[in-house]
TINU-491086 format. One record per residue (C-alpha): x, y, z. Coordinates in steps of 0.05 Angstrom, whole numbers, plus 5000, padded with zeros to 4 digits. Layout:
<recs>
XYZ;...
</recs>
This chain:
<recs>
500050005000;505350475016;509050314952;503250534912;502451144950;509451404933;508551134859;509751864812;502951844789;499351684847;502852374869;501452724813;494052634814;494152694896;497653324891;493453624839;486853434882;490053684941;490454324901;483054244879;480754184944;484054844974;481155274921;474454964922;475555204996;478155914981;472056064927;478856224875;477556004799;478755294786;481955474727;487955654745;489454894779;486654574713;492555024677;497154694725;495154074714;495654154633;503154494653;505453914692;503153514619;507153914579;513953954628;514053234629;513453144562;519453614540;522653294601;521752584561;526552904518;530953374566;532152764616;531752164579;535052264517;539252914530;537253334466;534054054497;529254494455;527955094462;522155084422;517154604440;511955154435;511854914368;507154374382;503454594449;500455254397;500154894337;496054354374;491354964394;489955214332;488254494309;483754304359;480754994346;480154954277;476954254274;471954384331;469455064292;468854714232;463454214255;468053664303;463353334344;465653404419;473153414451;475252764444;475652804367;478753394374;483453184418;484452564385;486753024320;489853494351;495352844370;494652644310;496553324274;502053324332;504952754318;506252894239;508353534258;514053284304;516052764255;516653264198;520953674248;525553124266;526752904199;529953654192;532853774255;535753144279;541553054244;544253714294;546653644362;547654044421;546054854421;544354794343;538554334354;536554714402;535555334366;532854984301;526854714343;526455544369;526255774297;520655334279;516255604339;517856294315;516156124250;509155864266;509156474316;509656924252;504156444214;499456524267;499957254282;500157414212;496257034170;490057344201;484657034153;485256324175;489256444247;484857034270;492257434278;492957734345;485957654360;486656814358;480656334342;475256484402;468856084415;471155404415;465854994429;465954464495;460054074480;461853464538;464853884585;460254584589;462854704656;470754944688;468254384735;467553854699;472953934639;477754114710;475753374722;476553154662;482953464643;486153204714;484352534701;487452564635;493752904655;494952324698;493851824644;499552224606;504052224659;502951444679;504451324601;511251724602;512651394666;511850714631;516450914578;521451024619;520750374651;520150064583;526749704543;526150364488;525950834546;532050474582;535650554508;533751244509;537151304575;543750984556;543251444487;542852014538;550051834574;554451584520;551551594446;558351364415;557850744464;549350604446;551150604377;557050074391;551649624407;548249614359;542150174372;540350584315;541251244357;538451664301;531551234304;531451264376;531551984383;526552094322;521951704362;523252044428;522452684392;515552394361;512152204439;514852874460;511153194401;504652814414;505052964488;506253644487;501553664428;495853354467;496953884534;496454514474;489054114451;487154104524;489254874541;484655104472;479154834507;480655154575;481055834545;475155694490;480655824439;487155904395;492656434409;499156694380;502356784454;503956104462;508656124401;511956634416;519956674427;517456934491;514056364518;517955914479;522255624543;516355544586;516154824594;523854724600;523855374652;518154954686;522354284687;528554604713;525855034760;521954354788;528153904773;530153644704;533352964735;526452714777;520652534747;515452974790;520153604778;514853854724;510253834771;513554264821;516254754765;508154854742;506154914811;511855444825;511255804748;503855794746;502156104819;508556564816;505856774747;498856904775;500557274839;506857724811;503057914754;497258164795;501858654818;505658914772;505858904695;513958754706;512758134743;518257804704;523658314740;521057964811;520757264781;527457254739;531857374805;527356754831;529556354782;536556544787;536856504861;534355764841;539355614790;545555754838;542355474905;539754834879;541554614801;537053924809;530454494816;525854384880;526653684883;533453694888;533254164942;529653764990;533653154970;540053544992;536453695054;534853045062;542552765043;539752454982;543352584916;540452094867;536252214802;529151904814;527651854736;525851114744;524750644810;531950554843;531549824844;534449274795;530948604794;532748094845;539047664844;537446934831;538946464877;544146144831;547746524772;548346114708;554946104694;556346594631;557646104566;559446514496;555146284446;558346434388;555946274312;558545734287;564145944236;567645644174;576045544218;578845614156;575446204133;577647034154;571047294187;575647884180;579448134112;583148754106;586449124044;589949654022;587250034090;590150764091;589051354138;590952034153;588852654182;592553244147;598653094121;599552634187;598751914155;596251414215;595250764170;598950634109;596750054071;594649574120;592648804106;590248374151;586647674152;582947484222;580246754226;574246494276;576746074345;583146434345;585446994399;589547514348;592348064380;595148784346;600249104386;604649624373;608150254409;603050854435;601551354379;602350674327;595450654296;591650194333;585750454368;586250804300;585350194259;579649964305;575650604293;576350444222;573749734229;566949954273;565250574226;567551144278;572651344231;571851274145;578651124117;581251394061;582550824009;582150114025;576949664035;574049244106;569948564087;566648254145;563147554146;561947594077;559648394072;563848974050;562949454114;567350004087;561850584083;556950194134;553650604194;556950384266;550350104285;549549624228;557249334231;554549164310;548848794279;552848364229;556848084282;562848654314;563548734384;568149264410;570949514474;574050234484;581950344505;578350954540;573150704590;566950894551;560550684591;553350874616;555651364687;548851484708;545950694700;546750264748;551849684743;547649224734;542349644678;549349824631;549849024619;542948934610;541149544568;547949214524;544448464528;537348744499;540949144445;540048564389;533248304418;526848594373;523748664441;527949374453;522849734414;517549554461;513950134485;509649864547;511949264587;516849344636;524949254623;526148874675;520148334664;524747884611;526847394662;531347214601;534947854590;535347954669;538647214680;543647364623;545047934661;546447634724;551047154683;555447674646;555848054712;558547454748;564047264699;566947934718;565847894790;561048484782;554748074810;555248394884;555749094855;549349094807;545049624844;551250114854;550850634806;556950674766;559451294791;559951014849;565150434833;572150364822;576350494757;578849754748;570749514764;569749964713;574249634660;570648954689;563149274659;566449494606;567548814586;561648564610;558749114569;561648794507;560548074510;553348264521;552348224442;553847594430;558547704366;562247364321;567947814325;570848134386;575048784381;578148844456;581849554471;586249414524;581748984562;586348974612;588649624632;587449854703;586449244736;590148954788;594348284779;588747784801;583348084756;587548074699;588347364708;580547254712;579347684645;586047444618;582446714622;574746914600;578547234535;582946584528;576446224532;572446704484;577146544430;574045804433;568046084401;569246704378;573847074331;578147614382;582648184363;585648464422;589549064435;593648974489;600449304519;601948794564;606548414512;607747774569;600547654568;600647804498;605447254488;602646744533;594946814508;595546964434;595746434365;597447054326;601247704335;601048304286;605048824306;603449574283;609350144279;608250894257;601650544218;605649984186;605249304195;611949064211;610948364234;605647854232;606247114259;605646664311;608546924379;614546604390;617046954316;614247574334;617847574403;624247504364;623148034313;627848594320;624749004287;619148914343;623948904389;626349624373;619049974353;615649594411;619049354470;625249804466;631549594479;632749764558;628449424601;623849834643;627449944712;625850504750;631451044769;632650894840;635251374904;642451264911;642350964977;636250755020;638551415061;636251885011;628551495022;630251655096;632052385080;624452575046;621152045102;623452585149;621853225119;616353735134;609253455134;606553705076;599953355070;595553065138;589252615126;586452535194;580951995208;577352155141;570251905124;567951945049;563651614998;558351744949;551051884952;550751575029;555250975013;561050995057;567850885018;572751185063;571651045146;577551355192;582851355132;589551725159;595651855112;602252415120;605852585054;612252925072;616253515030;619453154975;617252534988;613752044937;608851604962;604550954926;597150884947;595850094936;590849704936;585149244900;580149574864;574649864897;577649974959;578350774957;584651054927;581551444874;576151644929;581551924966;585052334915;578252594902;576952824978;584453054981;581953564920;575753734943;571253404885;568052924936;565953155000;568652845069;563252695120;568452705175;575752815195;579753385170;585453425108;592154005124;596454245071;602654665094;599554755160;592555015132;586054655129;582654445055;577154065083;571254165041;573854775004;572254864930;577154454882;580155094853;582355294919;585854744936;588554804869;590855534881;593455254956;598254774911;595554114908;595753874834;591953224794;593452824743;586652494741;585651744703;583351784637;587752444627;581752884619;585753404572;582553924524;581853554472;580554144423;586154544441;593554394420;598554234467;601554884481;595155114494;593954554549;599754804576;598355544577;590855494601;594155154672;599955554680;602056044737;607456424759;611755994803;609355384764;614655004712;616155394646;614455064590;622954954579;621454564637;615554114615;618953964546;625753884577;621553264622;618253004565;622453244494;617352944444;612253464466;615354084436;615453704378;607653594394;607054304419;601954494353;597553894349;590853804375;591053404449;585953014413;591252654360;594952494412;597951774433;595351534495;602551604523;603252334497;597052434535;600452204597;606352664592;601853214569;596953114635;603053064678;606753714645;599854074657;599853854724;606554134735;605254834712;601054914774;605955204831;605154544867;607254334934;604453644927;602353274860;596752624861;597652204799;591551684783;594051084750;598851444708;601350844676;594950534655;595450364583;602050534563;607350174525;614350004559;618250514533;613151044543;613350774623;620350834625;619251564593;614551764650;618451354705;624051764691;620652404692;618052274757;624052024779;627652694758;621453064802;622352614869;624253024925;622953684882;615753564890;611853144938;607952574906;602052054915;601651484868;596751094860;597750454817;594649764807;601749444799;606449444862;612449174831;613149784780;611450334826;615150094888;622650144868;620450874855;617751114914;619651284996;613451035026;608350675017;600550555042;594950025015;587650065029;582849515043;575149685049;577550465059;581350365114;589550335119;592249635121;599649755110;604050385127;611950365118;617650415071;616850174995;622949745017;619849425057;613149195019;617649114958;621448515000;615348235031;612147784976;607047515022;604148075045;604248384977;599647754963;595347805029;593248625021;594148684941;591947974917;598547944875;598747304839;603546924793;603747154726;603146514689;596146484650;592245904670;
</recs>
């Protein structure tokens, strides 16, 4: 019972009688509650689009007037009562919007945006213009109401109504098309990957939104007894999307709340003043900077909630058992390429980034394409999935040439891919981001009614893909809210949801610790039993131990192709690839010089810290002291808080207890910036450059007196000046690296956090960036914090590992470096050897 008195719609229509009820008791017109009621309608159905999908017009007066004018015009020319002039008026709606989508879709962003404007100003000017059949700025009065004579009853009816709206949007978003629409909304690149015709999806999002809205402008011409120009107007344009924000654009009721607010606000201000706008605009502002989620969100932050209540925050129950996953691949002709490459080339400018590349890839093998950062490769796999067109060649898959084929349809013959850069759903839960994945090729994601989560067979394969990554206990987290390496596990899980024929895997592997790798090292060992796999990976001894073929990929030519033990001899590989020094970081001349930064100055005090995210504790009574000069490794398994606590150290998550010191001053709590100013610098995972600007530019837009000169940054890192004019975004993954870390050190820093800054890198561009840092220790105090012990250890003083947020080790690196059992007992460090 209580459940179905907090259900959305049960408030919705409780509310809006609640309001009935007080103004049948004040003696006020009832119309001004049925307006509400029709504004609540028409918020949620631009929200359909704001929320769900992420595309924002600012002109969805387009189809609330336009719907007026044709429920007017068909009721004054004979319609029989307002439900077949309703009926048309959706009708009308929906053509409209489909009409408009056709033209405006293919835009993004601010442009369509202010396409979907110009069309409402355009049937603004129709309307107040072409007076003979619009009326002009007189409208079309005397609409007739032959069910509903009275405010009374058509109050009822409309209500009623309204609520039937809302419970259908709220169905939708429940539905598997309005869970698409939701992953669409977060990461379009990744929704196309698997297979969803993005395009479609948001023509038909735009298309409900259309009929929605159209259907709340059919019941307002009835309220008023007419048609007007106003509501087409560029002034009244934003109404709705004022309405939604002002309520809150990320929860469902917030529509409700912004009518409520707009509506009576609108109605009292204007009573006393003609200017009411210069009383209601500061309103709105004051809003805006107080409480970005609208009046929803502020009484969630009073209440310490933080979450988006879009859809029910639930997943579907775990099954008692969890069949294991099994990859049910297609059967395939062994001796016959899924996969055929020719004559591939690429370049961007006059920079060439694949030079006539052939390749065969066969079913039931595990093939994997290596080569040296900045070689080609994520390159070449953007070429093969349709993210990039290449500029001769040709790509034959299973049969089809895919050279000019959409991203979407590639999925659908058979491709799989993963991203080198963690490309997933942030705002689904763990456990939603696989299943939205597993529905992708089902015909059932077009269904518009039943509920997502009521395929018992989409849920268990779910359940099943989850727990072959060891993701199954962390299903209802959102995926904010876990680690970086469980993060590379979904990401995985994420792929092998579509059951392809041919897996392209970027770098499966990076960022997770040893024992993980040795669980995905074995499921992608296994997939290649039946599947065709084409892995990217720079770890060249797993490389070695889990692959039947090896092409290796240099400056975007294939210089070696083979079985591994021939490819592990190549010298050519050797040079390009491996490099001839093995990777050994630049150690202190005596254990002494360790002692010398151990005992410096405290520069950094975490004192019994207590973090986490959206009430979820991740950090309870964490302690740490970073010294002047001193470098310092953060260890531990994933999930267990190190990225948390680079995050509280900065000020981007908030700390729910205990206090953080730099130089003697507290940070606690303080905005990021000012902790930035105070000299604490990050080099976040993922890099997170600019990816627009060029390097120099990076460089400038962080730099500040007392910071390293750029002589400085290029003297660290020598290849970028020679970088210094291309786009961050053509960068190698390790010229990323050095380019975050350069950035990092313009900043006059007293103490610099680096987040995984070896994830993904080749082992010459470690030994590049172990040097560097090497060259910094005891100019700058450092935190590390790496999955693998063994590489960061020989460089650092001291060292601390987390389990469960708390501090499980404290002591020299020396110390943990010599102590291979309890390396293995905190970190889960296993053998290398693939089983």
């Amino acid at each position: 019972m209580n459940a179905t008195l907090r259900h959305p719609v049960v408030l919705v229509f409780v509310v809006l009688l609640a309001l009935t009820g007080l103004w049948q008791l004040i003696g006020a017109p009832i119309g001004l509650i049925t307006q509400i009621a029709i504004y609540t309608l028409y918020g949620a159905g631009v929200c359909m689009l704001v929320s769900y999908t992420g595309l924002v017009p600012f002109g969805a007066s387009v189809f609330f007037g336009c719907a007026s004018y044709a429920v007017a015009f068909v009721m004054l020319r004979g319609a029989p009562n307002e439900i077949v002039g309703l009926i048309f008026c959706v009708g009308f709606s929906l053509i409209l919007a489909a009409v408009i989508a056709l033209i405006i879709l293919r835009r993004r962003g601010l442009y369509f945006s202010l396409l979907t404007l110009a069309f409402s100003q355009i049937a603004f000017e129709i309307a107040y213009k072409w007076t003979a059949v619009t009326g002009g700025e007189n409208g079309l009065q005397d609409v007739p109401r032959p069910l509903f004579t009275s405010a009374w009853s058509f109050h009822a009816f409309a209500v009623v109504t309204v609520c039937l709206g809302i419970g259908l949007l709220w169905r939708i978003a429940h539905s598997p098309f309005g869970r698409s629409l939701q992953a669409l909304r977060d990461n379009e690149q990744r929704a196309q990957s698997l297979g969803y015709n993005t395009f479609l999806l948001k023509f038909v999002a735009f298309v409900i939104m259309g009929g929605v809205v159209g259907y709340a402008g059919g019941l307002l011409a009835f309220m008023l007894n007419g048609a007007y120009a106003d509501n087409l107007s560029w002034q009244h344009a934003g109404d709705a999307l004022l309405m939604a924000v002002l309520g809150g654009v990320h929860h469902f009721l917030g529509p409700l709340w912004g009518a409520i607010a707009f509506i009576l606000l609108e109605d009292r201000l204007s009573a006393l003043t003609e200017s009411w706008w210069l009383i209601f605009a500061p309103i709105v502002i004051l809003f805006a900077l107080a409480s970005p989620e609208g009046m929803q969100g502020l009484v969630f932050r009073l209440m310490r909630r933080n979450d988006w209540t879009l859809t029910r925050n639930a997943i579907p129950p775990r099954p008692t058992s969890i069949e294991p996953y099994r990859a049910d691949g297609a059967k395939l002709d062994p001796a016959k390429p899924i996969l055929t490459v020719t004559g591939l080339n690429k370049r961007f400018g006059s920079l060439v980034v694949a030079s006539d590349l052939n390749l065969q890839v066969y079913p039931y093998r595990l093939h994997s394409f290596i080569g040296p950062n900045g070689a080609g490769k994520t390159t070449f796999f953007n070429m093969l999935t349709g993210i990039l067109k290449p500029n001769a060649g040709r790509i034959m898959f299973d049969g089809h040439d895919i050279t000019d084929l959409a991203l979407h349809r590639r999925i659908r013959l058979g491709l799989s891919r993963s991203f080198q850069i963690l490309s997933v759903f942030a705002n689904l839960t763990t456990f939603e981001n696989v299943r939205v994945a597993v529905q992708a090729q089902d015909r059932r994601s077009w269904g518009l009614w039943r509920d997502a989560y009521g395929y018992d067979d989409l849920n268990a394969r779910t359940w099943s893909l989850l727990a072959a990554v060891g993701l199954e206990d962390r299903a209802a987290e959102p995926c904010g809210n876990i680690g970086h390496g469980e993060r590379r596990l979904l990401e995985i899980a994420i792929s092998l949801a579509t059951e392809a024929k041919l897996l392209l895997l970027d770098e499966p592997l990076a960022g997770l610790a040893e024992a993980d790798r040795q669980v995905v090292s074995r499921l992608i060992r296994g997939l290649a039993d039946s599947h065709a796999v084409l892995l990217i990976e720079h770890d060249i001894d797993r490389v070695l131990a889990l692959s039947d073929r090896i092409t290796v990929l240099h400056q975007g030519r294939l210089i070696a192709d083979g079985d591994p033990a021939s490819v592990a001899a190549n010298a050519d590989v050797v040079s390009a690839y491996l490099g001839a020094d093995r990777i050994v970081p630049p150690l202190p001349s005596t254990e002494a010089e360790r002692g010398v930064h151990t005992a410096g100055k405290p520069v950094l005090v975490v004192d019994g810290l207590r973090a986490g995210y959206g009430g979820s504790v991740v950090l309870e009574d964490l302690s740490l002291v970073i010294h002047e000069g001193e470098a310092v490794a953060l260890l531990g398994r994933n999930g267990v808080g190190k990225t948390t606590t680079l995050r509280a150290i900065t000020g981007t998550v908030r700390s729910a207890a205990g206090r953080i010191t730099l130089d003697g001053g507290e940070i606690t709590n303080i905005r990021p910036y000012q902790i930035n100013q105070q000299g604490v610098s990050l080099v976040p995972e993922g890099r997170r450059l600019f990816p627009n600007l060029t390097v120099l530019d990076n460089l400038r837009l962080a730099m500040r007196p007392g910071g390293a000169s750029l002589d400085d940054v290029y003297s660290l890192f020598p290849k970028l000046k020679l970088l210094q004019r291309s786009k961050a975004e053509s960068l190698s993954g390790g010229e990323r690296q050095m380019l975050a870390i350069g950035r990092a050190l313009t900043v006059p820093a007293k103490l610099i956090l680096l987040d995984e800054p070896f994830e993904g890198l080749a082992p010459t561009i470690v030994k590049e960036v172990m040097d560097a840092l090497a060259q910094l220790r005891g100019r700058v105090a450092m935190v590390i914090v790496e999955h693998h012990a063994e590489t960061v250890l020989p460089l650092v003083d001291r060292a601390y590992v987390l389990v469960n947020g708390r501090v499980a080790f404290e002591g020299t690196a020396k110390a943990l470096e010599d102590d291979p059992a309890l390396q293995a007992r905190l970190l889960g460090v296993v053998q290398k050897e693939v089983a």
